[in-house]
C-alpha positions as CSV (number, residue, x, y, z in Angstrom):
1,X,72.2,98.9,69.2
2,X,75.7,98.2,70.9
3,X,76.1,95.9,73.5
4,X,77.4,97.4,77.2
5,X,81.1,97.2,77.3
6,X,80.7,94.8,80.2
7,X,78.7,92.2,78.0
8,X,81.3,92.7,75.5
9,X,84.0,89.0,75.3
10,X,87.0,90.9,75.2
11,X,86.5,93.7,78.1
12,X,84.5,92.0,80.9
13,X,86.9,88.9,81.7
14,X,90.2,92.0,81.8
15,X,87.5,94.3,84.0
16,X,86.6,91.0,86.5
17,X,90.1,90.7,86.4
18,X,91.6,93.9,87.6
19,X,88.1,94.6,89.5
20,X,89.0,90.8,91.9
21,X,92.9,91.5,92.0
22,X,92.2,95.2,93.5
23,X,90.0,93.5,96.2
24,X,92.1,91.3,96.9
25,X,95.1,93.2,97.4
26,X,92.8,95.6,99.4
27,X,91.5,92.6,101.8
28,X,94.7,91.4,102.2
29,X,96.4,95.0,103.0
30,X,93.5,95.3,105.4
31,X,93.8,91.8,106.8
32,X,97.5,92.2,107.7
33,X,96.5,95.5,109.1
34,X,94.0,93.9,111.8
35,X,96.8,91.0,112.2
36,X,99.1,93.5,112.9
37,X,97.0,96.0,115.4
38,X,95.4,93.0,117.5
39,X,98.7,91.0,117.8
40,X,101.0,93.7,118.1
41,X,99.5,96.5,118.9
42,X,100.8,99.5,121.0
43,X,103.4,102.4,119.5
44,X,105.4,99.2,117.5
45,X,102.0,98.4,116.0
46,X,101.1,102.0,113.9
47,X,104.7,102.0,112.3
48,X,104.1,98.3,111.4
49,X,100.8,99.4,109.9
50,X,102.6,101.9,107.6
51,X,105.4,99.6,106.8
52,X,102.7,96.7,105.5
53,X,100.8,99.6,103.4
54,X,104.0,100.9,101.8
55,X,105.3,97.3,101.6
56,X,102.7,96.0,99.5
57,X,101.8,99.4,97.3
58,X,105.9,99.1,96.3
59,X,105.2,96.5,94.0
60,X,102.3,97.8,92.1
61,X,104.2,101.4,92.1
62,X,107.7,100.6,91.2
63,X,106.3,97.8,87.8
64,X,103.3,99.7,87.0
65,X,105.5,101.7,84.1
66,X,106.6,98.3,82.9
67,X,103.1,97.0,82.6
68,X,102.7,99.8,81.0
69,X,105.1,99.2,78.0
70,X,103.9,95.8,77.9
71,X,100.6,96.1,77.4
72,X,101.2,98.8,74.6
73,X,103.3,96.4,72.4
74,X,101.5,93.4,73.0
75,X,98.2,92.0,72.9
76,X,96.7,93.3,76.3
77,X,94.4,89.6,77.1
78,X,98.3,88.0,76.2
79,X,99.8,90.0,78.7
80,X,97.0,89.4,81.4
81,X,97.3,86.0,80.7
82,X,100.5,85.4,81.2
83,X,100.9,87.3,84.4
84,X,97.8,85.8,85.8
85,X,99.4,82.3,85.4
86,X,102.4,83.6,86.8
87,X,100.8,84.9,89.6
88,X,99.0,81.3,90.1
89,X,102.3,79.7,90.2
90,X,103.8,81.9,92.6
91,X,100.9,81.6,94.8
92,X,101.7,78.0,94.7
93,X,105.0,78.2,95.5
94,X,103.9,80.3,98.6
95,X,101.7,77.7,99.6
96,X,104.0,75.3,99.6
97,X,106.9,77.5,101.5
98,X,104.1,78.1,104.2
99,X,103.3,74.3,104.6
100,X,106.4,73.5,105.0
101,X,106.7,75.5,108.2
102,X,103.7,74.5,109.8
């Protein structure tokens, strides 16, 4: 008998993966939302809302064809490798900026 495809090595660490990075983009979208409407607030604070939702899906929309090639001419666990360290070190980098102005 076959093993599910999430008890497999190669899928479930790429499925926990994506599955983490789309909640995280989601409680962060939704985070800056509440941040926006309880600080803000008012007719400023519902085009704000749109901007943050269009602001961070522009990323994900505009290199998702890119991915795309990637991922078909290399070794997909290479490729989310690579931009998960990426990622780490930019998140750094932003953690840094953001101490620096406290």
């Amino acid at each position: 008998m076959s093993q599910p495809l999430l008890a497999t090595r190669r899928f479930a660490p790429l499925f926990w993966c994506q599955f983490f990075a789309a909640f995280n983009d989601n409680f962060l979208k939704n985070a800056l939302v509440l941040f926006i409407l309880f600080k803000i607030g008012g007719e400023a604070g519902a085009s704000l809302v749109t901007l943050a939702g269009v602001v961070l899906m522009a990323p994900h929309f505009l290199l998702s064809a890119l991915g795309g090639q990637l991922a078909d001419k290399f070794d997909k666990s290479v490729v989310a490798r690579r931009i998960k360290l990426v990622e780490i070190a930019r998140r750094r980098r932003g953690r840094r900026l953001l101490d620096q102005f406290r």
